[in-house]
C-alpha angles and dihedrals in degrees: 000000000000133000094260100068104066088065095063126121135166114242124225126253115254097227106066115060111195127284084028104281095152092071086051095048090044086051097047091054101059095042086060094044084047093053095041084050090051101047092047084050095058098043091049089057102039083052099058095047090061096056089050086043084059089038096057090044089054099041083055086048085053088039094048096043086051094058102039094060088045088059079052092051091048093054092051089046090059095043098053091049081056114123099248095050095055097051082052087061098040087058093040084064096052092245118158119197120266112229100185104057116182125195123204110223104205091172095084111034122043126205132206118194122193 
């Protein structure tokens, strides 16, 4: 041996402190990382529901406003089938009433034509 030998210690490793506080501060660590991650989490989907919370109430606004200018639509369609509408249109076109009013009856007879 030399004199060397005898000098010789192993040196510790520089991860463990002594009475294992690296696993506790290891430990402590990802629990932290796991809160801060969670409550990220919630607040990213809270968030989302809120915005679809706002997206469905506009899209009833939008619902509501559509109906109601179909209602609208509705009324005007049935005024403007009214009677006297539509013999303000018939003079506007320049019609004149038929008196002699023929109907084919195709029941009875049939027709080829070649």
């Amino acid at each position: 041996m030399t004199k060397y030998s005898s000098e010789f210690t192993p040196c510790k490793p520089k991860l463990q402190l002594p009475g294992g506080r690296v696993v506790k501060y290891l430990t402590g660590v990802c629990m932290t990382l796991l809160l801060v991650a969670s409550v990220g989490g919630y607040l990213y989907e809270v968030n989302r529901i809120a915005a679809k919370g706002f997206q469905s109430r506009d899209l009833e606004k939008q619902i509501f406003a559509l109906q109601q200018e179909n209602e609208k639509l509705k009324i005007t369609l049935i005024e403007m089938q009214t009677m006297p509408v539509l013999t303000e249109k018939i003079e506007k076109l320049g019609m004149v009433p038929s008196d002699k009013v023929t109907f084919y009856d195709s029941a009875s007879q049939v027709f080829v034509r070649r």
